[in-house]
Backbone as ProteinMPNN parsed JSONL, in Angstrom:
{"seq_chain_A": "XXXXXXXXXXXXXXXXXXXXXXXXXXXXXXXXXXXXXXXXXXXXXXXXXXXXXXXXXXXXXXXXXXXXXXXXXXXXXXXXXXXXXXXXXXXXXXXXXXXXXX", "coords_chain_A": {"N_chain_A": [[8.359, 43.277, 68.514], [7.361, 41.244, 65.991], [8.644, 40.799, 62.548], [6.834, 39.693, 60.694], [3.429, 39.816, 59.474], [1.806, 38.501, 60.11], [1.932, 37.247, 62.481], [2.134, 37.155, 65.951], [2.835, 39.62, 67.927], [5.11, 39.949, 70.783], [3.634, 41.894, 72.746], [1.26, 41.928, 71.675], [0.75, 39.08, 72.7], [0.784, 39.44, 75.078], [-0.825, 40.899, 75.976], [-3.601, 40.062, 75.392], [-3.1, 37.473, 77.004], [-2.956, 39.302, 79.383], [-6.075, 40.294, 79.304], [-7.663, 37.232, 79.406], [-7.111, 36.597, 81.69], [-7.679, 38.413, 83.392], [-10.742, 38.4, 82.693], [-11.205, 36.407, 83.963], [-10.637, 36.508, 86.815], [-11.885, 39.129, 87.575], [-14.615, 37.771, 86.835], [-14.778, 35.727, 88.899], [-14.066, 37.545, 91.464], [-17.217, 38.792, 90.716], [-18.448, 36.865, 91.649], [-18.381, 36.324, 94.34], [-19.008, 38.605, 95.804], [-20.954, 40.152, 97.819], [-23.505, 41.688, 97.376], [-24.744, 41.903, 95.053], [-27.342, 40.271, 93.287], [-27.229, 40.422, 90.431], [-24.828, 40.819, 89.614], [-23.878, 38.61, 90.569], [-24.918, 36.846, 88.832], [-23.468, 37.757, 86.455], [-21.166, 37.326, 87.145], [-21.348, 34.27, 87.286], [-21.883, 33.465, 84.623], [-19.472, 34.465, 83.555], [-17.046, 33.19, 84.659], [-18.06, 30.284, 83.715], [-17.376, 31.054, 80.849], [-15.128, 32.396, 80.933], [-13.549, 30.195, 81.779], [-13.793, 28.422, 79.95], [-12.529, 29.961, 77.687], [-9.59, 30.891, 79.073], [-8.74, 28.129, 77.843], [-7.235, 28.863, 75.319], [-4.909, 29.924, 75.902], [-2.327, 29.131, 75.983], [-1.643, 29.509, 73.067], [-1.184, 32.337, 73.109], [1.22, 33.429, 72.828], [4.27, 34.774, 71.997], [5.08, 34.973, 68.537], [3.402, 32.869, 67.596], [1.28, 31.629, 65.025], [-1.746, 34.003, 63.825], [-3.611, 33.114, 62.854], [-3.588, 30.603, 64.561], [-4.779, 31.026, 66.522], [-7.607, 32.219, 66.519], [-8.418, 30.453, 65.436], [-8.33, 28.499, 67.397], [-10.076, 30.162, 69.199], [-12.718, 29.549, 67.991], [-12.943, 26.899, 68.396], [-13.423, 27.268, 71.366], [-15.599, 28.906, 71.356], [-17.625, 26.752, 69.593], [-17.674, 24.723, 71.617], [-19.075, 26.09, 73.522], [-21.332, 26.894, 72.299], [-22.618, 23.931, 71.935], [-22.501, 23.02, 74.518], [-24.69, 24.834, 75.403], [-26.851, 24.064, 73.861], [-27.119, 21.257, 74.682], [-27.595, 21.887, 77.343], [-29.993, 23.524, 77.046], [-31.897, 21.257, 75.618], [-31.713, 19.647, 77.614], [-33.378, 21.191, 80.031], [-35.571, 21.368, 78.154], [-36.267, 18.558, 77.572], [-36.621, 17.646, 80.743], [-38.896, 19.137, 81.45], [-40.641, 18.191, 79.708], [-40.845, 15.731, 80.466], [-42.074, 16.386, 83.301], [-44.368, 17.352, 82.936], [-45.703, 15.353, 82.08], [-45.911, 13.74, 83.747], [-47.858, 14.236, 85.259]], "CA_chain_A": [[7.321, 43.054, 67.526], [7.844, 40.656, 64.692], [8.335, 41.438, 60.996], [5.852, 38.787, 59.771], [2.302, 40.554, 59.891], [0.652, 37.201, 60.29], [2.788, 36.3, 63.393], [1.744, 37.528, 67.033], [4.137, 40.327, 68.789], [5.58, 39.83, 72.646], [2.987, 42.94, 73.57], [0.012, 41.382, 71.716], [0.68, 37.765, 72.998], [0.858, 39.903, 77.07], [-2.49, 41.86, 75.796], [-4.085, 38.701, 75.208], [-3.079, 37.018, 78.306], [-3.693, 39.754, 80.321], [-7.318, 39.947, 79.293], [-8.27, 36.385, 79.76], [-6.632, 36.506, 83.482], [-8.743, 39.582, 83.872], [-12.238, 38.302, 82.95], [-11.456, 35.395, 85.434], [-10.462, 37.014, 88.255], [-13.157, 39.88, 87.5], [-15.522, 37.078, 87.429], [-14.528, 35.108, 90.496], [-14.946, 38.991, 92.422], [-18.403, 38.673, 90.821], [-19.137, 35.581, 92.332], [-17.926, 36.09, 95.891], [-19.465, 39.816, 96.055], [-22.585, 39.918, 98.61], [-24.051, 42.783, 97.287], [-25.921, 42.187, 93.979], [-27.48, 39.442, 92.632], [-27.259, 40.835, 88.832], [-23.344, 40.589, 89.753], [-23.523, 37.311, 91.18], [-25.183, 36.062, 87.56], [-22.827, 37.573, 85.668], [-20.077, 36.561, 87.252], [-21.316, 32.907, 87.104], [-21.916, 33.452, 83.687], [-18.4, 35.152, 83.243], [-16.625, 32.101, 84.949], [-17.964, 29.571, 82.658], [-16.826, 31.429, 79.663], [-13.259, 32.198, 81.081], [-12.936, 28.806, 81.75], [-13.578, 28.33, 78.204], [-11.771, 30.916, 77.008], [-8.492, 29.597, 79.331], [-8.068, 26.875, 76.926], [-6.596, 29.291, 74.412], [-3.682, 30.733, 76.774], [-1.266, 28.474, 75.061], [-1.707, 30.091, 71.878], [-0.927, 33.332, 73.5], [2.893, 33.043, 72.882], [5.076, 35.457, 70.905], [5.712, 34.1, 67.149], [2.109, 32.182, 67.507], [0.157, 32.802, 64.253], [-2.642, 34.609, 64.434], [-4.888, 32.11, 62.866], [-4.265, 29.503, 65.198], [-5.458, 31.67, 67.645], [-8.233, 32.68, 66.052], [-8.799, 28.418, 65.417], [-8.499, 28.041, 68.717], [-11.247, 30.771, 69.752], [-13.462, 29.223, 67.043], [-12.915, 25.633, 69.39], [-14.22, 27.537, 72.301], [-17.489, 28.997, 70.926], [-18.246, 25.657, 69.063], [-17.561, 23.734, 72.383], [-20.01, 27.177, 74.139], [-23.035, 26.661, 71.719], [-22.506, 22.782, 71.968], [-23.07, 22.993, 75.502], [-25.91, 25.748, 75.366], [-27.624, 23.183, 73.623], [-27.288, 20.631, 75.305], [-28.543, 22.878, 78.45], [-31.071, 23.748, 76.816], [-32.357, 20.117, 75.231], [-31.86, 18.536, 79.05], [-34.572, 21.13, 80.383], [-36.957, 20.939, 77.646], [-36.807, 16.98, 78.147], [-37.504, 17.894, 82.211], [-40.401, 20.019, 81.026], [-41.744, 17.198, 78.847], [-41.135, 14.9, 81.917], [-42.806, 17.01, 84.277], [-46.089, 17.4, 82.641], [-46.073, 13.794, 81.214], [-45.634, 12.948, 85.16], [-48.81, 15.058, 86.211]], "C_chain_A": [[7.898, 42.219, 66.387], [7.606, 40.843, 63.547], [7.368, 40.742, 60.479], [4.203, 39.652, 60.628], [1.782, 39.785, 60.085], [1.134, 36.799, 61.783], [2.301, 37.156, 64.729], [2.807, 38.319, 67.598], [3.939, 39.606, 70.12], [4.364, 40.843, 73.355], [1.43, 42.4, 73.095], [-0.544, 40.261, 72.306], [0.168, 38.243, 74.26], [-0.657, 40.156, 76.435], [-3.563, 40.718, 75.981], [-4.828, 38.313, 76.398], [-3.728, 37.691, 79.237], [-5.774, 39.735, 80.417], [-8.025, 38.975, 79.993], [-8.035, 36.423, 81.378], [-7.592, 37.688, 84.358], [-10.365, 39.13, 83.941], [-11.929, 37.197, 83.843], [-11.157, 35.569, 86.368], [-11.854, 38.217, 88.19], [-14.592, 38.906, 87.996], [-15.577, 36.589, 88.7], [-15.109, 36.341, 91.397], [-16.202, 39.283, 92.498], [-19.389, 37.908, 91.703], [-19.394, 35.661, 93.481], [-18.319, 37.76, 96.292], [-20.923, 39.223, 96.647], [-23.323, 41.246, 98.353], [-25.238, 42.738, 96.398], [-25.848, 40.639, 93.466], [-27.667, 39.063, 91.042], [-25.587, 40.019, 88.612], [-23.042, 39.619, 89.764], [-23.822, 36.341, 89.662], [-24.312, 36.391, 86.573], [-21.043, 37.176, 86.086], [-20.068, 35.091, 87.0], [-20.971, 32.72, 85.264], [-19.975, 33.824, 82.811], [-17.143, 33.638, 83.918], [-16.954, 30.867, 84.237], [-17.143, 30.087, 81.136], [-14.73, 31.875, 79.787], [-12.817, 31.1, 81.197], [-12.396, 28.041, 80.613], [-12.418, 28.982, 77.69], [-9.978, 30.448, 77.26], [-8.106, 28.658, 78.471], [-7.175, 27.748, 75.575], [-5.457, 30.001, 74.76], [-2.558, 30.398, 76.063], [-1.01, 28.915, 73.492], [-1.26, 31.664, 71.942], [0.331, 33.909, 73.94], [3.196, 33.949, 71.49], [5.426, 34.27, 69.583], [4.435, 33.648, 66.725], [1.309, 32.874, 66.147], [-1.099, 33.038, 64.632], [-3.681, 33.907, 64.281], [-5.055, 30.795, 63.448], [-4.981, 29.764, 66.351], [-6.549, 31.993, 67.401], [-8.842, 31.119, 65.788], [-9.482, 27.831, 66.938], [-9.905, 28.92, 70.005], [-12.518, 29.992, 69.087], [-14.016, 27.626, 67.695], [-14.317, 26.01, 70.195], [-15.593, 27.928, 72.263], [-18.216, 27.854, 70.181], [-19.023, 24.906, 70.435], [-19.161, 25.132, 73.554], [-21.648, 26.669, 73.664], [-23.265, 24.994, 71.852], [-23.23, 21.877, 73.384], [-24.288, 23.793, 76.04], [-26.971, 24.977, 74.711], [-28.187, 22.075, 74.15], [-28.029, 20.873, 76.694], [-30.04, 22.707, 77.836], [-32.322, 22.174, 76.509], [-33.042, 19.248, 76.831], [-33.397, 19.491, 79.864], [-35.47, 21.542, 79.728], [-36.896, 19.55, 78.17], [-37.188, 17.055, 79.767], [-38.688, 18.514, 82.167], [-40.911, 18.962, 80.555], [-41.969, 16.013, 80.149], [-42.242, 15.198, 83.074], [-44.126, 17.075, 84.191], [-46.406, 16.375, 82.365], [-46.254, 13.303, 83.377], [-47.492, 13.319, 85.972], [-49.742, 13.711, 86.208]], "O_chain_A": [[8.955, 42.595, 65.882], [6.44, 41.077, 63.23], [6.893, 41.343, 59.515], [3.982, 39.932, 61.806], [0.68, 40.201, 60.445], [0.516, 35.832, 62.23], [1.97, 38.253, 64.279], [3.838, 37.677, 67.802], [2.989, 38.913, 70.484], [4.123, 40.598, 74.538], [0.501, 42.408, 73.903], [-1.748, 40.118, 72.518], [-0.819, 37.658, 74.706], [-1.526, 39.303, 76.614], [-4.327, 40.764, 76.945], [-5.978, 38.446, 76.818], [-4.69, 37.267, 79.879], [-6.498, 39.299, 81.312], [-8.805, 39.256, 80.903], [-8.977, 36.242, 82.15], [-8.007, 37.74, 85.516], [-11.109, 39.376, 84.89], [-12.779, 37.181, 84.733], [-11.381, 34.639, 87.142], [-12.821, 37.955, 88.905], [-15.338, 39.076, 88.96], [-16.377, 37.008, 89.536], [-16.212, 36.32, 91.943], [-16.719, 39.784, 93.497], [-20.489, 38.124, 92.212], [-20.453, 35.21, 93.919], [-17.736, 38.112, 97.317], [-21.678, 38.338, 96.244], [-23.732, 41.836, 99.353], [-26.345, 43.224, 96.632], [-24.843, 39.953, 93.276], [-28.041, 38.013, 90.518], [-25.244, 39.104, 87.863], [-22.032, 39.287, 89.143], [-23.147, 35.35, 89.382], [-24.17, 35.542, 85.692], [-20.085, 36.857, 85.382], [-19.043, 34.562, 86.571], [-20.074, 32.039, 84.767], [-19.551, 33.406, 81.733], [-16.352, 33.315, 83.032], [-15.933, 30.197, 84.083], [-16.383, 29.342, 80.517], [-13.705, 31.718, 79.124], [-11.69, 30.851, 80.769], [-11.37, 27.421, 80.334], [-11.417, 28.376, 77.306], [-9.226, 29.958, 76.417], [-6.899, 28.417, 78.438], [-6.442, 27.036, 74.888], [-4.972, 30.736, 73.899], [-1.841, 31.258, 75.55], [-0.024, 28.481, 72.896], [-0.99, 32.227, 70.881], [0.574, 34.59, 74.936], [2.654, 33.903, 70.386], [5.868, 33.124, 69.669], [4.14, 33.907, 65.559], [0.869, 34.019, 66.046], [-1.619, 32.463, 65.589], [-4.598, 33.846, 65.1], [-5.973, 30.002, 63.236], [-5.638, 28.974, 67.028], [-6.96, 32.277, 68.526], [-10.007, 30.944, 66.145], [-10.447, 27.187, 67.352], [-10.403, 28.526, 71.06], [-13.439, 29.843, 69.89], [-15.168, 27.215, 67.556], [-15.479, 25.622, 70.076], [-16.526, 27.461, 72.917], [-19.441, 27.96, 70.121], [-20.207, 24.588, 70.545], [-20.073, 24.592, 74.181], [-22.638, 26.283, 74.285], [-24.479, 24.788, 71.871], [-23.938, 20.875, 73.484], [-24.847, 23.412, 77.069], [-28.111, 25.285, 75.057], [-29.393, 21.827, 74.163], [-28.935, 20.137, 77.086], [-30.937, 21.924, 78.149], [-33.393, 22.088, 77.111], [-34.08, 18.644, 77.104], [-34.363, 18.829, 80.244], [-36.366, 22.136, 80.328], [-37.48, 19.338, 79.233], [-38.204, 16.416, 80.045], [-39.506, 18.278, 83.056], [-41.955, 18.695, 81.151], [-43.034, 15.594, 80.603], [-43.038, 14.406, 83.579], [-44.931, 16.907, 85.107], [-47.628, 16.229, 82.337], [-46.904, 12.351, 83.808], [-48.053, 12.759, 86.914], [-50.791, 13.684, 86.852]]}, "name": "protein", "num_of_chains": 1, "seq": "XXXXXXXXXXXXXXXXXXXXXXXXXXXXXXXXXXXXXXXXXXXXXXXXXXXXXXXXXXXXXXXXXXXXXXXXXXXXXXXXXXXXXXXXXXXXXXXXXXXXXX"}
């Protein structure tokens, strides 16, 4: 553990890690399960966001302060709602297409 309270221990950096490696393998099991189709959505759903999330692994290093980690989550939900928008924008404009087409 390191004396600086701002600074990331060796057991929080693993805690971390382990997590993210967890919701993406969790997800993936979601995905590739033939059982439920609740499962199958949140695993999709759970695989985009680990993917995301993945990008902050590197930050997940003993010594690492805590607020670049905390920077670097702040990335991922920008770059989340950024693209939830964009989702969203592309099928309203197919909706406006669609009826403009009738």
């Amino acid at each position: 553990m390191s004396d600086n309270p701002t600074l990331m221990g060796a057991r929080e950096a693993r805690n971390y890690r382990f997590a993210i490696l967890g919701l993406c393998i969790l997800s993936l099991i979601f995905v590739f399960q033939p059982f439920s189709l609740t499962l199958f959505s949140v695993g999709c759903l759970g695989v985009i966001c680990g993917g995301l999330v993945f990008n902050i692994m590197p930050f997940c290093t003993e010594g690492t302060p805590r607020r670049k980690l905390l920077t670097g989550v702040g990335w991922v939900v920008a770059i989340l709602l950024v693209m939830a928008l964009l989702a969203s924008a592309a099928a309203y404009g197919y909706i406006l297409y669609l009826t403009a087409s009738r």
